[in-house]
C-alpha positions as CSV (number, residue, x, y, z in Angstrom):
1,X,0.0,0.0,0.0
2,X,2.7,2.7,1.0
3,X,4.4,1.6,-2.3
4,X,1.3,2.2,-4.4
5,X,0.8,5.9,-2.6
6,X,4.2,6.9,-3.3
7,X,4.2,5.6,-6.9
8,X,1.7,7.6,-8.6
9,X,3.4,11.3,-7.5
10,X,6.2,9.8,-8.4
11,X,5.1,8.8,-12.3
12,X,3.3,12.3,-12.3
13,X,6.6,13.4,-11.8
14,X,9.0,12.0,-14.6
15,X,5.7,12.6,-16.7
16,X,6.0,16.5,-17.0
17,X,9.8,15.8,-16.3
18,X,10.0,14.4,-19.8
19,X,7.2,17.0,-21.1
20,X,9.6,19.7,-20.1
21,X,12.6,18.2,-21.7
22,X,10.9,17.7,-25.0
23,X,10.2,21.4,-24.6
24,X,13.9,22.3,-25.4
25,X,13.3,21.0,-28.7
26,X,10.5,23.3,-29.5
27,X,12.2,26.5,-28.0
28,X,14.5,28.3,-25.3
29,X,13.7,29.5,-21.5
30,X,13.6,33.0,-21.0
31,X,13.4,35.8,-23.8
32,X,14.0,35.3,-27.6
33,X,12.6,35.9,-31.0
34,X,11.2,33.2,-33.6
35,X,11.5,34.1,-37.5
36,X,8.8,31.9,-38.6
37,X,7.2,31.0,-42.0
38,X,3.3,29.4,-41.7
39,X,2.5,27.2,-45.1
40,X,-0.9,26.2,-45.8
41,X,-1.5,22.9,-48.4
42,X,-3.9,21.5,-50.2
43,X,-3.7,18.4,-52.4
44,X,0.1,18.8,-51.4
45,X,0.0,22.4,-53.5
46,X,1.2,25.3,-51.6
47,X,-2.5,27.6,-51.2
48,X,-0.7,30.7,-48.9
49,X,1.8,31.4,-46.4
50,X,2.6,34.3,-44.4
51,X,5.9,35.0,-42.3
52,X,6.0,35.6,-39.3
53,X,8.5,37.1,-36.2
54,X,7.6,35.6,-32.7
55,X,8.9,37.5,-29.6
56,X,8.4,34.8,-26.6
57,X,8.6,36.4,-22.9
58,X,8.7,34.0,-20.1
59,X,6.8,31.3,-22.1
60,X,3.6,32.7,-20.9
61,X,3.7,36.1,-23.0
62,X,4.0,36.4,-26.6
63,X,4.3,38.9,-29.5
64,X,4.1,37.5,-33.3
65,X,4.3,40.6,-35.9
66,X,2.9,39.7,-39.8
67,X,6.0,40.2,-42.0
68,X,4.0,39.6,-45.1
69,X,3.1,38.5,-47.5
70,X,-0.4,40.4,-48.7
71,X,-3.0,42.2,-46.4
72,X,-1.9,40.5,-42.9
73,X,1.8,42.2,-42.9
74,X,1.7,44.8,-40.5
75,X,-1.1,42.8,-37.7
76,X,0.3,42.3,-34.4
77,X,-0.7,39.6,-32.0
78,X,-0.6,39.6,-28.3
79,X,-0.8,36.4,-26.1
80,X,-0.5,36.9,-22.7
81,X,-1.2,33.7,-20.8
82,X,-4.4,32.6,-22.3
83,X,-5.7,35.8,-23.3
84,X,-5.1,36.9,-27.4
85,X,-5.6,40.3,-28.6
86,X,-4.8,41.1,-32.4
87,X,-4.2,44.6,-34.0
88,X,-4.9,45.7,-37.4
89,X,-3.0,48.9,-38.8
90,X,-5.6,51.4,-39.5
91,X,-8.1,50.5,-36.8
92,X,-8.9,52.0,-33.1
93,X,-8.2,48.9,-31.0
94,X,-7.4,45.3,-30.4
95,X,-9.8,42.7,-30.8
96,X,-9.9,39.2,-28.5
97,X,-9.2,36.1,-29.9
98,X,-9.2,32.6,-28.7
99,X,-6.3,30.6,-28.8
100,X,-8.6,28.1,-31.1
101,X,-9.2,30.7,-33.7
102,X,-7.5,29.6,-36.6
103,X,-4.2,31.5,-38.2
104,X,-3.8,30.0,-40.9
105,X,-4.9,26.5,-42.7
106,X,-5.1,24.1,-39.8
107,X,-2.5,26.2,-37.7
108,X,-4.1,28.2,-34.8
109,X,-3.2,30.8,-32.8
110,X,-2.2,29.1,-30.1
111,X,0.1,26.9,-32.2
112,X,2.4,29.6,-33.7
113,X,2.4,31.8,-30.2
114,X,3.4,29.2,-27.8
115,X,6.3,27.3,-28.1
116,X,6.4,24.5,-24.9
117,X,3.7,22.4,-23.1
118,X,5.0,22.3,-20.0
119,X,3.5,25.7,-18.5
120,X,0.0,24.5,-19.8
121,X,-0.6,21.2,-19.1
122,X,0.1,18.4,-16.5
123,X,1.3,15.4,-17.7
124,X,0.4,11.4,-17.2
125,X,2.3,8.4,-18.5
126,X,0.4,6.1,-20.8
127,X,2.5,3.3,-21.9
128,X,4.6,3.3,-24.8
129,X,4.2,3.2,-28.4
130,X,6.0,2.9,-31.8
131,X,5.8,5.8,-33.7
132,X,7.4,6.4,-37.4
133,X,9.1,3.2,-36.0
134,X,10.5,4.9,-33.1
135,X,10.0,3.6,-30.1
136,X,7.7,6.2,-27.7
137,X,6.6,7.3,-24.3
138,X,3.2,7.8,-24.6
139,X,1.5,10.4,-22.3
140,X,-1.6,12.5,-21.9
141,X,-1.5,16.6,-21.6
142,X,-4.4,17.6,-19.6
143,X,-4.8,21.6,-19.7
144,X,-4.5,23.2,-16.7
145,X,-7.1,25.8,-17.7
146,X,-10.3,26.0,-19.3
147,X,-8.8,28.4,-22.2
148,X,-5.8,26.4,-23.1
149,X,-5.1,26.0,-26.6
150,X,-6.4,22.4,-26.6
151,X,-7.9,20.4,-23.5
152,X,-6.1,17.6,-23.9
153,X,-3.1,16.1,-25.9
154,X,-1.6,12.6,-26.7
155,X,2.2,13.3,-26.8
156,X,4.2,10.6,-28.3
157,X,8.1,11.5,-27.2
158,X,11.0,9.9,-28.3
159,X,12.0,7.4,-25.0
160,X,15.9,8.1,-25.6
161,X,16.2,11.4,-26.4
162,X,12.6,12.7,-25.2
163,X,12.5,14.4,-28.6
164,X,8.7,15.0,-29.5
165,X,7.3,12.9,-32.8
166,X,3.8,12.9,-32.6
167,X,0.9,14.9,-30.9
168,X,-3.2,14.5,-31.5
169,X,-4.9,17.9,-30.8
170,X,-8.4,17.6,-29.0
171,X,-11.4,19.7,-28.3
172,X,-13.5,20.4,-24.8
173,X,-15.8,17.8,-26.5
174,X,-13.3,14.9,-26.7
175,X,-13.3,15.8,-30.4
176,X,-10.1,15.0,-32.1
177,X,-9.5,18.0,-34.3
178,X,-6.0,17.7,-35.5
179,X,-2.5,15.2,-35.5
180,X,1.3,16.8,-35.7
181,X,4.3,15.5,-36.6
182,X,7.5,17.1,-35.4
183,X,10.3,17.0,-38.4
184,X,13.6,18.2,-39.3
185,X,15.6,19.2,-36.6
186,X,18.4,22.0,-36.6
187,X,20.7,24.0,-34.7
188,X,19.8,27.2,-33.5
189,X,21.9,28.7,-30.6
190,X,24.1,26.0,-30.4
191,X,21.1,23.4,-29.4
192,X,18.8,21.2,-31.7
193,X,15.6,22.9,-32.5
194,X,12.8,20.5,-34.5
195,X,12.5,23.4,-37.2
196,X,9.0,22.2,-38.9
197,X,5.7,21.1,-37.6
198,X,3.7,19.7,-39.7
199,X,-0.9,19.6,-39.0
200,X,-3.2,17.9,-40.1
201,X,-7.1,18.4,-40.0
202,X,-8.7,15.2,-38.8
203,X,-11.9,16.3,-41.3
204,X,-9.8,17.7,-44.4
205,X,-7.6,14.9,-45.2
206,X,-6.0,16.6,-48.3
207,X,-5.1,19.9,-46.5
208,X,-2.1,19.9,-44.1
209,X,-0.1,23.2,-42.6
210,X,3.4,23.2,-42.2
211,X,4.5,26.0,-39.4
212,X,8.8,26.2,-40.3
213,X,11.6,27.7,-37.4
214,X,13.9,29.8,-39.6
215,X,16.1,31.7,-37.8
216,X,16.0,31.7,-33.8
217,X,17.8,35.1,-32.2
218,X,18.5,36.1,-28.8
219,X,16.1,39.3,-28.4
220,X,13.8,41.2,-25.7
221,X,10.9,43.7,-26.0
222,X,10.0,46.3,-23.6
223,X,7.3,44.8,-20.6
224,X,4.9,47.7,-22.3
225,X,5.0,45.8,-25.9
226,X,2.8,43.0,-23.9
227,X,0.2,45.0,-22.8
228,X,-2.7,44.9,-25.3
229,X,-3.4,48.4,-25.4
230,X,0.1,49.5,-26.1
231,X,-0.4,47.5,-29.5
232,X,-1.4,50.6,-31.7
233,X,1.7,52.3,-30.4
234,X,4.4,49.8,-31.4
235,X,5.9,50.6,-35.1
């Protein structure tokens, strides 16, 4: 019995233990910015793209500027924990978003302004599974709020590197709405960064968005460019 009651903190544990190391894959502690290209497909023919320039504060605060191309270059998007607001050039003030709204293709907002799970979800071992025929922890993200990005995610992480491979994407509803597949990894600050992530909409089988790390930089805003009504104000 007093084996069984110290096992399952334990396991919770080296759960989010490995969630966090797979985060080091996806991104860096503390500040830095994210040159980003978004690519939507259909039928494997590129539809649109835009480029994007993530500034990541903390992990929990975000900034992603529209570089082009077309109308979007020039937006700004705030994330500040759960909370997204997104300015338009020419208008009065920022609107809310959800982190559910979709950016582009099957890409949300959520997917290009966050850049680690460990901060939003808590973790549980699920067994093990071969993936791409690598062999897999399995585990379960359970959101930690009610406005997370996704409620839930099945995380398949490499088991000797804890290098992420595979995630499925579900709804409040238990609705699975999307798989990814982490590819291509790189160096970007002297570490290895998986540089593409690749979604697919459980509904649109022929459509997929790829979300591509192109350059990674050591940079930090001002605290006042993370407060939504500074927005209009940043040039």
């Amino acid at each position: 019995m007093i084996l069984l009651i110290l096992s399952a903190p334990l396991a919770a544990r080296d759960a989010n233990s490995i969630v966090e190391a797979a985060d080091k894959y996806r991104g860096f502690k503390g500040s830095f910015a994210q040159q980003s290209t978004a690519v939507y497909y259909k039928n494997d023919k590129e539809e649109s793209s835009t480029n994007l320039k993530v500034y990541i504060n903390d992990n929990r605060n975000s900034l992603v500027r529209f570089m082009g191309p077309g109308r979007d270059k020039g937006q700004i998007m705030l994330m500040s924990g759960n909370n997204i607001w997104m300015y338009i050039p020419g208008t009065r003030n920022p609107i809310r978003l959800s982190p559910q709204q979709r950016l582009l293709g099957q890409a949300s907002n959520g997917d290009v302004a966050r850049t680690n799970y460990s901060d939003d979800y808590n973790a549980e071992l699920d067994g093990e599974e071969k993936v791409e025929n690598i062999n897999c922890h399995r585990l379960i993200l359970t959101a930690n709020e009610p406005d997370t990005t996704y409620q839930k995610i099945v995380y398949f992480v490499k088991k000797t590197d804890n290098r992420p491979v595979k995630a499925l994407f579900y709804a409040k509803s238990g609705k699975l709405l999307k798989t990814g597949y982490f590819k291509k990894p790189g160096t970007f600050l002297g570490r290895t960064i998986l540089r593409e992530l690749h979604l697919y909409d459980e509904l649109k089988k022929n459509e997929k968005t790829v979300i591509k790390v192109e350059k990674i930089t050591r940079e930090k805003l001002p605290a006042s460019h993370f407060n939504y009504k500074y927005l209009p104000r940043i040039r």
